[in-house]
Backbone bond lengths (Angstrom), bond angles and torsions (degrees), N, CA, C in turn:
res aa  C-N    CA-C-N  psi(-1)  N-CA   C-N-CA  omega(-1)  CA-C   N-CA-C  phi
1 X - - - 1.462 - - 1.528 111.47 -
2 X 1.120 127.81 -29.32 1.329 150.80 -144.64 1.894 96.70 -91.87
3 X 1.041 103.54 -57.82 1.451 114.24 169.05 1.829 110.78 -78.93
4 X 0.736 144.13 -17.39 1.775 151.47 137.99 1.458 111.21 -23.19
5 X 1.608 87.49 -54.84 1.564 90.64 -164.40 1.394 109.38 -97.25
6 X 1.258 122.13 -17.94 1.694 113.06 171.09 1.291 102.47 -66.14
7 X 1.365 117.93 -50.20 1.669 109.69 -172.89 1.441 98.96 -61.52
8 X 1.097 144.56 -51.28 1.481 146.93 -179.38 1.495 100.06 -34.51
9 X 1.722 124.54 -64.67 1.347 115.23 168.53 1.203 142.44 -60.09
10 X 1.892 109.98 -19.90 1.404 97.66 -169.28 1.593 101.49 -92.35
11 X 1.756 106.38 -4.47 1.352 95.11 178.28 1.974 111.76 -93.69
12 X 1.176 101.25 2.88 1.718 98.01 156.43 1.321 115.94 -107.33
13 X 1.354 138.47 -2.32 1.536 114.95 126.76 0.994 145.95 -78.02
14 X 1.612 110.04 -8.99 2.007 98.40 161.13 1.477 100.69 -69.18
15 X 1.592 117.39 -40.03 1.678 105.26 -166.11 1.469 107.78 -48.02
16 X 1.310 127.12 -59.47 1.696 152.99 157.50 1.515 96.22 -12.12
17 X 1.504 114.99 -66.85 1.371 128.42 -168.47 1.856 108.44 -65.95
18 X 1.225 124.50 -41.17 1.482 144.43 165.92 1.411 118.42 -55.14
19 X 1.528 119.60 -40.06 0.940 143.88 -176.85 1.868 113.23 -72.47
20 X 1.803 107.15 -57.37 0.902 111.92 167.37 1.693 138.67 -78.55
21 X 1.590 114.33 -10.42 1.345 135.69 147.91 1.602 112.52 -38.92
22 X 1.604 92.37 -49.11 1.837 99.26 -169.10 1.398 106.58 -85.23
23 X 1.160 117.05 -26.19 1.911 110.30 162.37 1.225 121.54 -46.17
24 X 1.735 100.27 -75.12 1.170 115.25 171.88 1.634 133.65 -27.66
25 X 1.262 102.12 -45.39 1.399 108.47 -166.07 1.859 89.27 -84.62
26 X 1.223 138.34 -8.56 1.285 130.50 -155.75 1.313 89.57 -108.44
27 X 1.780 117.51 -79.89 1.030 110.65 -172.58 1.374 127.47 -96.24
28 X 1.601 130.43 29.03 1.220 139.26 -168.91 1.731 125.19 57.91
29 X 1.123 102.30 137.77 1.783 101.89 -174.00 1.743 113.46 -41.91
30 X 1.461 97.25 -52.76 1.950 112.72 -173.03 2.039 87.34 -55.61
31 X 0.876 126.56 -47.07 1.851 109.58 -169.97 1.204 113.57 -103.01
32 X 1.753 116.76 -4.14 1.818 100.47 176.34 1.309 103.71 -83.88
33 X 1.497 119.97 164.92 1.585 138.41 170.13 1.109 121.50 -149.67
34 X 1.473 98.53 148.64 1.433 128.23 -159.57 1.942 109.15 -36.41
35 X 1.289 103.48 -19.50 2.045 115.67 -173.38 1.428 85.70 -90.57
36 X 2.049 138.22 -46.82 1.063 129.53 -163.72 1.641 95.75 -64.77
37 X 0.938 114.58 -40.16 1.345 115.42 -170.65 1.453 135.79 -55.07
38 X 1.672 76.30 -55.88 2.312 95.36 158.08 0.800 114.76 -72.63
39 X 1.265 142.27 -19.39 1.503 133.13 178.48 1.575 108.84 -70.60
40 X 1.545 119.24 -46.24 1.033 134.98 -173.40 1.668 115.07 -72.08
41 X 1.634 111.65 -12.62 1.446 111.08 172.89 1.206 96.57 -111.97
42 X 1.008 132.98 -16.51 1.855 132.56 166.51 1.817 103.81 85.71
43 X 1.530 100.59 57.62 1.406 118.41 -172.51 2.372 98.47 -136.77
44 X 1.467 68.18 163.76 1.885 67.42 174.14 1.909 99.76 -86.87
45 X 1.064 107.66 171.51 1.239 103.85 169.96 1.905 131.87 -85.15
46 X 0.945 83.70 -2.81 1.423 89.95 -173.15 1.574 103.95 -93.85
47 X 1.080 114.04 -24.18 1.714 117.83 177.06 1.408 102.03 -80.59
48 X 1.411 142.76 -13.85 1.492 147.71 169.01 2.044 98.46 -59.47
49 X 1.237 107.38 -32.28 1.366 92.77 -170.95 1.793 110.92 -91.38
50 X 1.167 103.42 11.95 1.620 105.16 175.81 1.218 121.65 -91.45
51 X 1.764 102.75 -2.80 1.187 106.66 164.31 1.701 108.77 -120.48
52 X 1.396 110.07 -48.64 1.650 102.12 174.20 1.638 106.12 -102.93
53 X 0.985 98.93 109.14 1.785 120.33 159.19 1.885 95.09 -21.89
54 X 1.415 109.77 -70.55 1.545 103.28 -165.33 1.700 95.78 -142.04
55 X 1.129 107.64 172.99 1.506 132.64 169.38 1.417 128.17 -44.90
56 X 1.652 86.59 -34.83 1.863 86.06 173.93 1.780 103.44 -94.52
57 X 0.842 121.21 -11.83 1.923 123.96 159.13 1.102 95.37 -50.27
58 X 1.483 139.08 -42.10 0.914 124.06 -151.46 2.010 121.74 -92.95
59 X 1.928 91.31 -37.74 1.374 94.73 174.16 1.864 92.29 -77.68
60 X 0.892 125.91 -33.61 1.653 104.80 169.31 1.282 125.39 -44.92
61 X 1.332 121.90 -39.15 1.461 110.49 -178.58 1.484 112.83 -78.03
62 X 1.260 115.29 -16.33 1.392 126.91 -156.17 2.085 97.92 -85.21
63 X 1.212 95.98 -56.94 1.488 106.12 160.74 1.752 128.87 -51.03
64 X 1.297 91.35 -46.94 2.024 95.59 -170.19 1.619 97.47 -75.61
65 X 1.596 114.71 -19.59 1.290 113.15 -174.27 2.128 111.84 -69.91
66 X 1.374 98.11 -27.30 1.684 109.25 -174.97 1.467 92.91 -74.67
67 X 1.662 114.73 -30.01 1.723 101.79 -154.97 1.751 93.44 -90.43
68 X 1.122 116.36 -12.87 1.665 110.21 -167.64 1.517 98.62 -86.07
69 X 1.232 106.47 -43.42 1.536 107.43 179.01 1.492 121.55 -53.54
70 X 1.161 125.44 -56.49 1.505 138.69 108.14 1.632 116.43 33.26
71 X 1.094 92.68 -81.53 2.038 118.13 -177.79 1.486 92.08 -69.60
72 X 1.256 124.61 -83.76 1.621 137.15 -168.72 1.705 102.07 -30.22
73 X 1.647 114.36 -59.68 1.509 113.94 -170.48 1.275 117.77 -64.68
74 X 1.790 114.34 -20.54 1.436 119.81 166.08 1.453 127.44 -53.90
75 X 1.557 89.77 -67.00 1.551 94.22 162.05 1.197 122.93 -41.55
76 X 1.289 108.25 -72.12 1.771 105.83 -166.27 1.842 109.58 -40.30
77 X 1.508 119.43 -52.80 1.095 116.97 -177.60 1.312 114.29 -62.65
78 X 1.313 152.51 2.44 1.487 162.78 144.75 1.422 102.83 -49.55
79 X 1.409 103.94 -46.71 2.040 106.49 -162.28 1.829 95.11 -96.84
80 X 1.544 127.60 -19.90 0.990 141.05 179.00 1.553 113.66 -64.43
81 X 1.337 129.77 -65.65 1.367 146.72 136.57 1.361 126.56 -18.89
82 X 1.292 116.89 -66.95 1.068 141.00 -165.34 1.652 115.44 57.55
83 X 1.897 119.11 37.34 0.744 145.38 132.09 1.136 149.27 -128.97
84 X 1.233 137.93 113.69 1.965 127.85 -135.42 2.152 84.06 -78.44
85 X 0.649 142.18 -36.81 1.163 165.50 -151.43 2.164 94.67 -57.35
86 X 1.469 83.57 -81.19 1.421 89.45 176.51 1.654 109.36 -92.55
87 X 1.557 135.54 22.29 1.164 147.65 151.55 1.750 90.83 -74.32
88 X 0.975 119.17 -35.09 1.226 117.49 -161.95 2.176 112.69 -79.03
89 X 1.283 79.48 -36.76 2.123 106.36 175.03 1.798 87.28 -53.11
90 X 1.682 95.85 -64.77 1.752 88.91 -165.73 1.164 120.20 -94.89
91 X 0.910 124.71 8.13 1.547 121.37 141.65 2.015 108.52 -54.42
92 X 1.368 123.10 -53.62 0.706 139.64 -143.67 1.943 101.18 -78.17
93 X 1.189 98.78 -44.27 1.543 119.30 176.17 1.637 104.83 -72.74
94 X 0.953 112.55 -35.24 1.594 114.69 -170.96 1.761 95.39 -66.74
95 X 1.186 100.33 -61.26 1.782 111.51 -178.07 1.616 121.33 -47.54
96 X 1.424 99.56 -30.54 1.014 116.93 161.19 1.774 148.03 -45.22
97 X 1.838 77.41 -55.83 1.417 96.47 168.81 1.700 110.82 -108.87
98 X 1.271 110.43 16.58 1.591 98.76 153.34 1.252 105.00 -96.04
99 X 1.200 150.18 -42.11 1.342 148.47 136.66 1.637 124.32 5.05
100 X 1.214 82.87 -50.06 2.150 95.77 -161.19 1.578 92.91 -80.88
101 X 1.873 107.64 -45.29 1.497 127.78 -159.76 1.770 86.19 -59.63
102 X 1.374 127.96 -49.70 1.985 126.07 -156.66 1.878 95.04 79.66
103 X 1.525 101.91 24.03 1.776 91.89 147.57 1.415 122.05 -102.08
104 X 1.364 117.51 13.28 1.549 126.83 155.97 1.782 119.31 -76.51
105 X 1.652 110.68 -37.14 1.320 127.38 -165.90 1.827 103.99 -30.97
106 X 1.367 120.29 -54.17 1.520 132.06 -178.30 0.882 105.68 -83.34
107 X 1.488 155.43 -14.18 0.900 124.38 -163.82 1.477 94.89 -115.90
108 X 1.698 131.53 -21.09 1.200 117.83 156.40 1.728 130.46 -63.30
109 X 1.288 94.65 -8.23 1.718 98.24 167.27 1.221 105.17 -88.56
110 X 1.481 149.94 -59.45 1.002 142.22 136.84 1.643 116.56 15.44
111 X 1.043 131.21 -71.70 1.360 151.57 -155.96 1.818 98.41 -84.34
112 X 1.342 91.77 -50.03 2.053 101.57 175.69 1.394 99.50 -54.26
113 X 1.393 124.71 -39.94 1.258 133.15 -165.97 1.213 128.25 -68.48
114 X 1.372 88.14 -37.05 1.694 106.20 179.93 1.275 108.72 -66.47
115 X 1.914 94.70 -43.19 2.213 96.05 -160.58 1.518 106.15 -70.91
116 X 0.872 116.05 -26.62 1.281 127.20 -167.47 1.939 95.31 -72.55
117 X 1.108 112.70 -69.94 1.460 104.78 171.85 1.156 110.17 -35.85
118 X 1.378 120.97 -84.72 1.485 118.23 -172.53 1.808 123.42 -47.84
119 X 1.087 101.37 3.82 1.785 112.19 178.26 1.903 90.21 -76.91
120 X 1.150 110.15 -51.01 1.936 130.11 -176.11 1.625 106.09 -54.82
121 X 1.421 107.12 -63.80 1.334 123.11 -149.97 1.740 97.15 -113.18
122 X 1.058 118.02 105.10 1.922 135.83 165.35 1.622 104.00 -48.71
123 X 1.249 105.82 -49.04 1.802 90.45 -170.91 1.523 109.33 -56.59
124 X 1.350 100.54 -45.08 1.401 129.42 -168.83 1.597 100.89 -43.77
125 X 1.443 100.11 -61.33 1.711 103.35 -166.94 1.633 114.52 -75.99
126 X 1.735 123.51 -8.18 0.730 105.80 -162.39 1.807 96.57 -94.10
127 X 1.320 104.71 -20.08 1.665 112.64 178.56 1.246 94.99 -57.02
128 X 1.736 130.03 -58.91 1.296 118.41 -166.64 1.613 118.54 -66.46
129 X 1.203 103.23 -35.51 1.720 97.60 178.75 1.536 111.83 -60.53
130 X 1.180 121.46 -47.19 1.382 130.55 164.66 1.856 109.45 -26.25
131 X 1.463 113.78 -42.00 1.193 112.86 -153.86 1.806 83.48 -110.39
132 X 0.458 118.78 -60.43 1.450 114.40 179.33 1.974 103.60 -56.45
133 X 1.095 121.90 -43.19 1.945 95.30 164.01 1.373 122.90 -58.91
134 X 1.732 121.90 -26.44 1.594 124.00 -171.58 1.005 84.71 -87.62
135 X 1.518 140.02 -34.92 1.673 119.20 -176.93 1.353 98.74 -58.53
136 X 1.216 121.19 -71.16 1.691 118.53 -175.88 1.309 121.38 -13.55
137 X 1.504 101.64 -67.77 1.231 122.16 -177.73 1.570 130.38 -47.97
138 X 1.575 101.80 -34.72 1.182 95.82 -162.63 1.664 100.29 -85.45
139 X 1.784 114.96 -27.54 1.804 109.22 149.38 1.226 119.57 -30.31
140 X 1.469 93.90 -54.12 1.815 98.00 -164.68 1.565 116.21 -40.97
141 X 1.950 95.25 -53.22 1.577 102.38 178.65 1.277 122.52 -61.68
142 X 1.404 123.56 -33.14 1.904 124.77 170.44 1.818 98.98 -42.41
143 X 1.473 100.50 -76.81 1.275 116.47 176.57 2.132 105.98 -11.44
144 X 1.415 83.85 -69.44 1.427 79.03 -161.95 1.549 128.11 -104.37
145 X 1.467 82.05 19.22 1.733 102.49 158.15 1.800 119.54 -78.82
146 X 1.971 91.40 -37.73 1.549 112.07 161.45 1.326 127.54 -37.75
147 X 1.448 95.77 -47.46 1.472 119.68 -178.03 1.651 126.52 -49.82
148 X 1.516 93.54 -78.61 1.377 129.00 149.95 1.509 116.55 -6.14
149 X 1.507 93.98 -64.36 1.737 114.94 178.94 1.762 126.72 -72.21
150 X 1.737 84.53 -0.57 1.815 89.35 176.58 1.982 89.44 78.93
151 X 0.776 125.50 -6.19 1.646 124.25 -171.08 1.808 110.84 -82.87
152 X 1.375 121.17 -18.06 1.373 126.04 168.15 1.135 126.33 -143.45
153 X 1.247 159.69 111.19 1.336 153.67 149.56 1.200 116.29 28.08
154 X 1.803 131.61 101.91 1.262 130.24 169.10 0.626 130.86 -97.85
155 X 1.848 125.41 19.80 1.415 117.46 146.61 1.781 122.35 -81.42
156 X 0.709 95.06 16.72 1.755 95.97 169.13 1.406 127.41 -112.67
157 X 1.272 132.11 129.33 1.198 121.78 -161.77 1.380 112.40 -87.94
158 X 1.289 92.01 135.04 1.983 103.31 -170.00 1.340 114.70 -56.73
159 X 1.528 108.88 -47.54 1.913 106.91 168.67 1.568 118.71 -55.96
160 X 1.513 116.97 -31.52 1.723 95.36 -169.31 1.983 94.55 -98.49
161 X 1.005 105.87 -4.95 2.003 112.19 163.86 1.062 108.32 -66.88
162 X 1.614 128.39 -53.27 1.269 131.17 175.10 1.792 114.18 -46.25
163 X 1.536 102.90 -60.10 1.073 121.33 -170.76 1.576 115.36 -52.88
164 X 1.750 117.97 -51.26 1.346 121.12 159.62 1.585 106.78 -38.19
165 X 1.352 134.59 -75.47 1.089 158.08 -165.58 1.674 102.15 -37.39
166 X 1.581 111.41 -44.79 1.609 114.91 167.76 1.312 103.99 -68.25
167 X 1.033 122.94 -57.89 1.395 127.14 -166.22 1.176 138.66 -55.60
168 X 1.609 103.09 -17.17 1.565 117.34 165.01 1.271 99.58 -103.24
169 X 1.258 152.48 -17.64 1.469 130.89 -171.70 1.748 94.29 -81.03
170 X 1.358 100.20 -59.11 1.642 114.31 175.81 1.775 105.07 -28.55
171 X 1.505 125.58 -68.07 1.102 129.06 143.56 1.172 144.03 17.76
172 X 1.650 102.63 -79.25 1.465 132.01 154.82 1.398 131.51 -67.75
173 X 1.455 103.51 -23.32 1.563 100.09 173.50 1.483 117.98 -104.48
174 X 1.376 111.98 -1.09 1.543 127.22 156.89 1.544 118.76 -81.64
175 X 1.186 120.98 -29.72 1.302 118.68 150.67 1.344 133.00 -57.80
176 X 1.538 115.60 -39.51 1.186 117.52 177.90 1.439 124.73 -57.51
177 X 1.105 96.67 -22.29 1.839 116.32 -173.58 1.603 105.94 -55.06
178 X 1.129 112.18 -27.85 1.612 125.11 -165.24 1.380 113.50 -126.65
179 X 1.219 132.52 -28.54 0.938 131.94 -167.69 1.707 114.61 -124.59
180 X 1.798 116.97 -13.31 0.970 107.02 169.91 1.189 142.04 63.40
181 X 1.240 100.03 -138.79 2.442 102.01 177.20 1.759 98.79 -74.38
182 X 1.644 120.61 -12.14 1.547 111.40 -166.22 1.944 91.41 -95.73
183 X 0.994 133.13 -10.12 1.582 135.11 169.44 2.360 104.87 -70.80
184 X 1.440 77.69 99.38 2.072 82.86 168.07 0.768 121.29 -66.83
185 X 1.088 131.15 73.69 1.723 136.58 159.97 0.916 126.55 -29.69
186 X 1.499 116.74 -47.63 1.902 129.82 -165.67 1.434 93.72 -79.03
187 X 1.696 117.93 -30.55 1.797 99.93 -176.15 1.160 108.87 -86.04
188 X 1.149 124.00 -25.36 2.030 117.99 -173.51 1.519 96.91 -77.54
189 X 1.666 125.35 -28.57 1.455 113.87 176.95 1.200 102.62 -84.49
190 X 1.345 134.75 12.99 1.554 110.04 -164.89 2.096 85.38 -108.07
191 X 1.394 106.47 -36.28 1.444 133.93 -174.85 1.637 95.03 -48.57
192 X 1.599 114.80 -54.86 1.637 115.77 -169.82 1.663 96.76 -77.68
193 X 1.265 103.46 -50.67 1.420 65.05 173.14 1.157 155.68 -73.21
194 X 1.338 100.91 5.45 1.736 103.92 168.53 1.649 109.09 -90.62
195 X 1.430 115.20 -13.81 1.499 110.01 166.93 1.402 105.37 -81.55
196 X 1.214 140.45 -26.01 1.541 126.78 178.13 1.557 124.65 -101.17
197 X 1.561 110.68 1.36 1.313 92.46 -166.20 1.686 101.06 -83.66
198 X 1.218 126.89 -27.31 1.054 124.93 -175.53 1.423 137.45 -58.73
199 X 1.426 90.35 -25.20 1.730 124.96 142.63 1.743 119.71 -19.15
200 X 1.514 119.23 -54.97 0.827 143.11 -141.26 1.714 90.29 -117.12
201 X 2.158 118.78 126.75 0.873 134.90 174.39 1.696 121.87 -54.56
202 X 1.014 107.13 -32.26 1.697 140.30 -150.82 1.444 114.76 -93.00
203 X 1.313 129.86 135.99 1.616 97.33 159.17 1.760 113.75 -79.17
204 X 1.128 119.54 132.94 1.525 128.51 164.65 1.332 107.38 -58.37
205 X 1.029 144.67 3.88 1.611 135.92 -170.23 1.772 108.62 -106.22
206 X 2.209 108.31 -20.39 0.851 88.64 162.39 1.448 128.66 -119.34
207 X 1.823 124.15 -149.70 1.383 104.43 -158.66 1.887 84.12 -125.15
208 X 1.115 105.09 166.68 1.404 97.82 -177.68 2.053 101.31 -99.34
209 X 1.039 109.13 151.16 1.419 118.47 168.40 1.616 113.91 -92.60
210 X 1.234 119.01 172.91 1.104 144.40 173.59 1.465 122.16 -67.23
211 X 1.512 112.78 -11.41 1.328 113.11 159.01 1.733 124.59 -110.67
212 X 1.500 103.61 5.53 1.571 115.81 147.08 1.688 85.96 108.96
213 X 1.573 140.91 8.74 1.217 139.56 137.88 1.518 133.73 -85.19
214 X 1.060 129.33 168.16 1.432 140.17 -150.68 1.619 112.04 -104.09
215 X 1.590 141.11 152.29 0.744 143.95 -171.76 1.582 102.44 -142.70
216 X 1.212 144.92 162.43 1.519 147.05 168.53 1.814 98.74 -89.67
């Protein structure tokens, strides 16, 4: 029974959590409320606080949830590859084409949503900075596992590579907010990549084989 009912709860706080994603992104964190919210998960409102204490619990989970996903797909593509190097290419292509695809469009409002809260609220920002340095970080380490491996350029430091690397997607998905299908994606990615590929020991064009050499 005991396990019944946790799954019973954790699946009425993603609904809660699903619910408040779709506010947010509609009517912005500063004007949605806690009734817009229950209405929209088809709960009373007062049972919303048995799981989030307050409102900003709520754009917190909604946020740390983009950055973990984020972290998790990094990793995996490290052990996926079995080179952080070109884990790093498809990471890079993937971002790319969520970008090009407008399956970034919500979730960079989302993210606008958050900073902007946490600009107001200190608890708020300090959870997110927290999650946004281990995001960094855990680039940082691909980066300089790359390194390590003779696979990227080690005179550059893996934390402020990482950090560029946030800073233009971040960039790009703050643009989109406004500018949408009229923001060129394919030219500012086509632009970095001619600033980063050179970065890289290897040619990127080919694929590695099964005996640890390269093929086109």
């Amino acid at each position: 029974m005991a396990k019944v009912s946790d799954r019973y709860l954790e699946e009425r706080r993603q609904e809660i959590l699903a619910a408040a994603r779709s506010v947010f992104i509609e009517k912005g964190y500063a004007a949605a409320t806690i009734n817009d919210i229950a209405t929209a998960a088809g709960v009373a409102a007062g049972s919303i606080y048995r799981y989030f204490p307050a409102k900003a619990d709520l754009i917190a989970e909604v946020a740390l949830d983009c950055f973990h996903q984020d972290m998790d797909r990094w990793r995996s593509l490290g052990i996926e590859t079995g080179s952080p190097a070109r884990a790093l290419l498809q990471l890079g292509e993937e971002t790319r084409e969520h970008f090009v695809s407008g399956d970034a469009h919500e979730e960079a409002i989302l993210r606008l949503e958050s900073y902007l809260a946490a600009l107001r609220e200190p608890e708020l920002r300090e959870r997110l900075n927290a999650s946004l340095v281990e995001s960094m970080g855990v680039m940082a380490s691909l980066i300089a596992d790359a390194q390590e491996q003779g696979e990227m350029d080690a005179t550059v430091d893996a934390a402020t590579l990482s950090a560029f690397f946030n800073i233009f997607g971040s960039g790009i998905g703050t643009l989109s907010v406004p500018m949408k299908s009229a923001l060129d994606v394919e030219g500012a990615w086509g632009v970095l990549m001619r600033l980063v590929l050179p970065l890289f020991t290897f040619d990127p064009t080919t694929t590695p084989t099964s005996e640890g050499h390269t093929h086109v």
